[in-house]
Steps between C-alpha positions, in 0.01 A plus 500: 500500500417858437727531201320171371204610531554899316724387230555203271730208652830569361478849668421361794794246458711782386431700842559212689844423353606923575390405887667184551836694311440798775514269781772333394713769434419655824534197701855474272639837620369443874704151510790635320518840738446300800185669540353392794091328418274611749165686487613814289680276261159324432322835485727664241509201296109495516499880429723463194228222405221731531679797278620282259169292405315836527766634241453190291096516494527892370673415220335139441145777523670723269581227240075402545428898429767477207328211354203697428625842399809310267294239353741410208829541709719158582521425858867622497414808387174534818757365751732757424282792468358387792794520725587790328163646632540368830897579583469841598256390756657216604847718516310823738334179743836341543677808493329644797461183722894496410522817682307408806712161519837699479409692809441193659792334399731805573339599824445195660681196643435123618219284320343871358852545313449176340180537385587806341764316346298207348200755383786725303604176323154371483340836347780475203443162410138485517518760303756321257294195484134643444637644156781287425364154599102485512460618206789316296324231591176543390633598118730207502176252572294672292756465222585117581148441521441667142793303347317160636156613380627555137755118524149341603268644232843457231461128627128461479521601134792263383673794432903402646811797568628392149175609310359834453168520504272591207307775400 
């Protein structure tokens, strides 16, 4: 609701789709580890979800700032520069919550162990998925929704694939 209401729909779709892929992948490695579900499984899984749509709303903010300052750039070009901007921050945040979870995982045992265990995993994919699946998917509508603007108003005119349009 919050992502729906900041930024346009397909954003908010986009951030969405990056959660429900987090989840997945977490719940994925707990079933296929035998990890056992229980109160810290639901609390690193929820933790993951909390870095990884913050992640994905400071680049989605970037892209806004972008917008403005590279007014003649293609979205390609503000989604990349935007991560860009973004990775070394999003690289130092995971990098030292990384090193707080290793200590946990290393010097602990029981239902602590595993949590450790499921935020390691958890911090690299979220990670992985705020740059390499939220915003894929925001280009790729953009683009499909481009191509189906220009088919309609090719239609609306009469003009057909075979014809090229006149001057």
């Amino acid at each position: 609701v919050y992502m729906m209401l900041r930024f346009p729909f397909v954003y908010s779709l986009a951030a969405v789709f990056a959660l429900v892929h987090d989840a997945a992948i977490m719940l994925t490695f707990a079933a296929i580890f035998r990890v056992e579900i229980d109160s810290n499984t639901i609390a690193a899984i929820l933790t993951i979800l909390g870095y990884s749509i913050n992640d994905t709303i400071v680049i989605f903010d970037r892209v806004r700032e972008n917008k403005t300052l590279m007014r003649e750039s293609s979205l390609e070009t503000l989604l990349d520069a935007s991560v860009t901007q973004t990775l070394g921050r999003t690289i130092i945040t995971s990098g030292a919550t990384m090193m707080a979870v290793l200590a946990i995982f290393l010097l602990t045992s029981g239902s602590m162990k595993n949590f450790g265990l499921l935020m390691i995993v958890g911090i690299l994919e979220g990670t992985y998925s705020t740059v390499f699946i939220a915003s894929p998917i925001v280009l790729e509508w953009e683009n499909a929704m481009t191509r189906r603007r220009k088919r309609r108003e090719l239609e609306k005119y009469g003009i057909r694939d075979h014809e090229k349009p006149t001057a």
